[in-house]
C-alpha positions as YAML, in Angstrom:
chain: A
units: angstrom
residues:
- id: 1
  name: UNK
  ca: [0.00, 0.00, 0.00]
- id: 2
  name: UNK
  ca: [1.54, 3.33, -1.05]
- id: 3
  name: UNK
  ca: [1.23, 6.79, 0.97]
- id: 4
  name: UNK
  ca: [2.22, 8.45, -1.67]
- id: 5
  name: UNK
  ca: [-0.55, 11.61, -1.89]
- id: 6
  name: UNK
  ca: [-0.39, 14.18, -4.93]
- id: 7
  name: UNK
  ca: [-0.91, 17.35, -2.40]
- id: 8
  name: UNK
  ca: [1.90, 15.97, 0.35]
- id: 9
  name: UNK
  ca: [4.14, 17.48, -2.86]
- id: 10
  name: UNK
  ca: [2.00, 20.42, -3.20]
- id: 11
  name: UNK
  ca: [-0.39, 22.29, -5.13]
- id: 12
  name: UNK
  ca: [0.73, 25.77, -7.05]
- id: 13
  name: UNK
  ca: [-1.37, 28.80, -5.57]
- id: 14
  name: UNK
  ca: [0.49, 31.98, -6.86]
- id: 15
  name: UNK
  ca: [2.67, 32.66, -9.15]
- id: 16
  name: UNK
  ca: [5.14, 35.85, -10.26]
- id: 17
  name: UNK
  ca: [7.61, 36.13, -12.57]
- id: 18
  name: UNK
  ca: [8.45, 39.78, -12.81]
- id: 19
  name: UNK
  ca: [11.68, 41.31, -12.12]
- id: 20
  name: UNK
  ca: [11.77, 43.80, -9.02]
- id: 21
  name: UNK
  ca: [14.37, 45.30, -7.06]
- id: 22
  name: UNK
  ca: [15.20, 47.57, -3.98]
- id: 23
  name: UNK
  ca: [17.82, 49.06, -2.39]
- id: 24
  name: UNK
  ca: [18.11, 49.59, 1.64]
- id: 25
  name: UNK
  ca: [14.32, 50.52, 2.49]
- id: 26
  name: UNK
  ca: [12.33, 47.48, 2.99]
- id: 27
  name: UNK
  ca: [9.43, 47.46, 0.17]
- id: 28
  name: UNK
  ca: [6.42, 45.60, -0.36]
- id: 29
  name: UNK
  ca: [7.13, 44.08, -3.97]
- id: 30
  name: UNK
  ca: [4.39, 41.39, -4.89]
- id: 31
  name: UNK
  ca: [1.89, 39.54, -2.96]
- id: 32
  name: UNK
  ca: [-1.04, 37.10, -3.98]
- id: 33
  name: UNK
  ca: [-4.23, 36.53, -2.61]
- id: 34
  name: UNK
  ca: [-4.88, 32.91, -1.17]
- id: 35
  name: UNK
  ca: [-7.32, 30.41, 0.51]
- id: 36
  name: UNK
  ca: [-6.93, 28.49, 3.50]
- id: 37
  name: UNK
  ca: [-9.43, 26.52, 2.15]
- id: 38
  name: UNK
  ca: [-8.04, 25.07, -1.17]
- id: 39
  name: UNK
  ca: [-10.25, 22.86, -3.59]
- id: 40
  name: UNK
  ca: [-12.25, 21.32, -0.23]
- id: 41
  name: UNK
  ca: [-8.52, 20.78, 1.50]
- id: 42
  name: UNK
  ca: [-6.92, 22.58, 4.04]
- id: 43
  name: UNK
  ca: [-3.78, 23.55, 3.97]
- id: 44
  name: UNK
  ca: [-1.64, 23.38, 7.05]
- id: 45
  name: UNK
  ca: [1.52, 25.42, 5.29]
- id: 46
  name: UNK
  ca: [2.93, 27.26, 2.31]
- id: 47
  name: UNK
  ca: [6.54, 26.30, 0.38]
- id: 48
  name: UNK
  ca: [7.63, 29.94, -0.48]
- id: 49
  name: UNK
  ca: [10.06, 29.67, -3.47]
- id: 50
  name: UNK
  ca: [11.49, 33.05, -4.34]
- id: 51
  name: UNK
  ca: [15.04, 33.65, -6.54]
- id: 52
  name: UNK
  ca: [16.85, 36.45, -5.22]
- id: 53
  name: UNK
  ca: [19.98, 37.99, -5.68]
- id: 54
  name: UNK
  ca: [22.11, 41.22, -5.51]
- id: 55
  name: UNK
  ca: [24.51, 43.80, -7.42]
- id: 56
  name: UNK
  ca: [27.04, 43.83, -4.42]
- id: 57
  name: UNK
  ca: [28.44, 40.96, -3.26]
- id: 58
  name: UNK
  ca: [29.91, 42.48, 0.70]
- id: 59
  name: UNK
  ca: [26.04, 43.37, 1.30]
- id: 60
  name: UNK
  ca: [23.19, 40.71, 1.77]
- id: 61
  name: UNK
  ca: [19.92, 40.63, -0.09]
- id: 62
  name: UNK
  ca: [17.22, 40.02, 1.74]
- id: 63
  name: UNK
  ca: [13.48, 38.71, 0.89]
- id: 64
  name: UNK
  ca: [11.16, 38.70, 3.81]
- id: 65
  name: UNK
  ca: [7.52, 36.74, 4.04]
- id: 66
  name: UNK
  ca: [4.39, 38.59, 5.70]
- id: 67
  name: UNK
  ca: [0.75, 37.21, 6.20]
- id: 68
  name: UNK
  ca: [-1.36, 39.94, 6.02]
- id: 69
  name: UNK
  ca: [-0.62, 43.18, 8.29]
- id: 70
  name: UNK
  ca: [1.62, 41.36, 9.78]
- id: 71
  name: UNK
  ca: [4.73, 43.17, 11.52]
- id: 72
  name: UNK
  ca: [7.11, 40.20, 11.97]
- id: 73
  name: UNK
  ca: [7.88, 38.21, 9.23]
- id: 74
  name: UNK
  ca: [6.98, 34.87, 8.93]
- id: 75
  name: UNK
  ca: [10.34, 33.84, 7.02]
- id: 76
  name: UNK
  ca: [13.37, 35.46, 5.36]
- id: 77
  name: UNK
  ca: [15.69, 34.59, 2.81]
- id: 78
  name: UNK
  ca: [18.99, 35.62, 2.33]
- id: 79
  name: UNK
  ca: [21.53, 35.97, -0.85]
- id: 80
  name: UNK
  ca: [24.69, 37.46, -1.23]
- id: 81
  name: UNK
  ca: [25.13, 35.84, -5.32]
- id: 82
  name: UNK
  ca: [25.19, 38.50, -7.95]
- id: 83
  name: UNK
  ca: [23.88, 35.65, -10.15]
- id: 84
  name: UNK
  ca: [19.79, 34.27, -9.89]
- id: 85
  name: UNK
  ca: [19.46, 31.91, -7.41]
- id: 86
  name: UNK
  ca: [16.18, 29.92, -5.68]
- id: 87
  name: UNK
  ca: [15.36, 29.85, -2.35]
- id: 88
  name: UNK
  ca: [12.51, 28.41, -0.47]
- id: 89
  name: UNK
  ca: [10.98, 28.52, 3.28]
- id: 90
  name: UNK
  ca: [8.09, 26.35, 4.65]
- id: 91
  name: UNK
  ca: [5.93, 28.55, 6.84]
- id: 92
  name: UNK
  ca: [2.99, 26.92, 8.92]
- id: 93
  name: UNK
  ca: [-0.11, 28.57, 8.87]
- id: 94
  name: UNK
  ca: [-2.33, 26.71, 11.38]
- id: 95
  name: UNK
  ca: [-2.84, 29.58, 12.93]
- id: 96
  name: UNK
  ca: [-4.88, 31.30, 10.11]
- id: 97
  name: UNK
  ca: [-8.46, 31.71, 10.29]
- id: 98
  name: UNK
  ca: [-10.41, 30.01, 6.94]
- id: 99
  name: UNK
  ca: [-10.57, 33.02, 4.11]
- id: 100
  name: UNK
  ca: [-8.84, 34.84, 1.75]
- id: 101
  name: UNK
  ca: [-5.17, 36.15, 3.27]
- id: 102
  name: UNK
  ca: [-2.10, 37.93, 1.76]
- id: 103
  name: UNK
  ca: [1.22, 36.65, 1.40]
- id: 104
  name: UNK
  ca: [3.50, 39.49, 0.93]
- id: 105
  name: UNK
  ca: [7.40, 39.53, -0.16]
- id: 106
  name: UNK
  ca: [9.45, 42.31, 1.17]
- id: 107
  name: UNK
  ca: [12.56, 43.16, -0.44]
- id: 108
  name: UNK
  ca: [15.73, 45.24, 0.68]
- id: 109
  name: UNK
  ca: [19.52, 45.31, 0.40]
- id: 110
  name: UNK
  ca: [22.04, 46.01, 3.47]
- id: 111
  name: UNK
  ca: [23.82, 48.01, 0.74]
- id: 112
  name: UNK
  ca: [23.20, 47.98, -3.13]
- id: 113
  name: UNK
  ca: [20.68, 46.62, -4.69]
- id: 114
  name: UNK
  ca: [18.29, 43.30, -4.26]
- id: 115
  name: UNK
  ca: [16.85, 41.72, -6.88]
- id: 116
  name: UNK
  ca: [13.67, 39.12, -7.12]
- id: 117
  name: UNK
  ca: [12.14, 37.95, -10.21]
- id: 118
  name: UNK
  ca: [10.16, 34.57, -9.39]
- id: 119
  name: UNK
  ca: [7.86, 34.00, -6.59]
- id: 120
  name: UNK
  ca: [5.93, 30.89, -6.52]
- id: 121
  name: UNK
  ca: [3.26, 30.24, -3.30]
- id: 122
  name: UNK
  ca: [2.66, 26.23, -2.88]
- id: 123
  name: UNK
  ca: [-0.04, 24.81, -0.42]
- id: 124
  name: UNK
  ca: [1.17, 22.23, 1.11]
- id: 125
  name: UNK
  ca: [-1.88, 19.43, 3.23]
...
């Protein structure tokens, strides 16, 4: 008997594959609207995958992950390659009520310039 399961992998929610950058202010950059509630299955986290990368090498880029009006984020990513790379963070959201929320990606530079092109927001059972 397998336990394989389709969704333990993940299903795509949002998508974004347009370049943005910013320098040493933190700025909202993209977000997407999702579900708790996706297709009659909740899901109990999200696999952020973001690329992100920088001009300056001696200064990290940073991506941050908000829910909402949230004032702490719920994960960052760090890069200090002047080439594209991917990173990824698993954030729980148990703690969600059921509805529509925001996942937001904050971008800023500790000197320079940070760069983000794809986001991709997985639901994850």
């Amino acid at each position: 008997m397998s336990l394989w399961h389709p969704m333990r992998l993940g299903q795509i929610l949002a998508y974004d594959d347009t370049l943005k950058s910013a320098e040493t202010t933190e700025e909202e950059k993209k977000y997407a609207r999702i579900s708790t509630k996706g297709a009659g299955i909740g899901f109990s986290a999200l696999r952020i995958v973001v690329s992100l990368w920088t001009d300056d090498p001696s200064h990290m880029a940073y991506a941050r992950i908000y829910i909402d009006d949230e004032t702490t984020p719920r994960a960052e990513l760090t890069s200090t390659s002047t080439t594209e790379e991917t990173k990824e963070a698993i954030i729980n959201i148990l703690d969600l009520t059921p509805g529509i929320h925001y996942v937001r990606l904050k971008l800023y530079s500790a000197g320079g310039t940070a760069y983000n092109e794809l986001f991709e927001i997985w639901g994850v059972v």
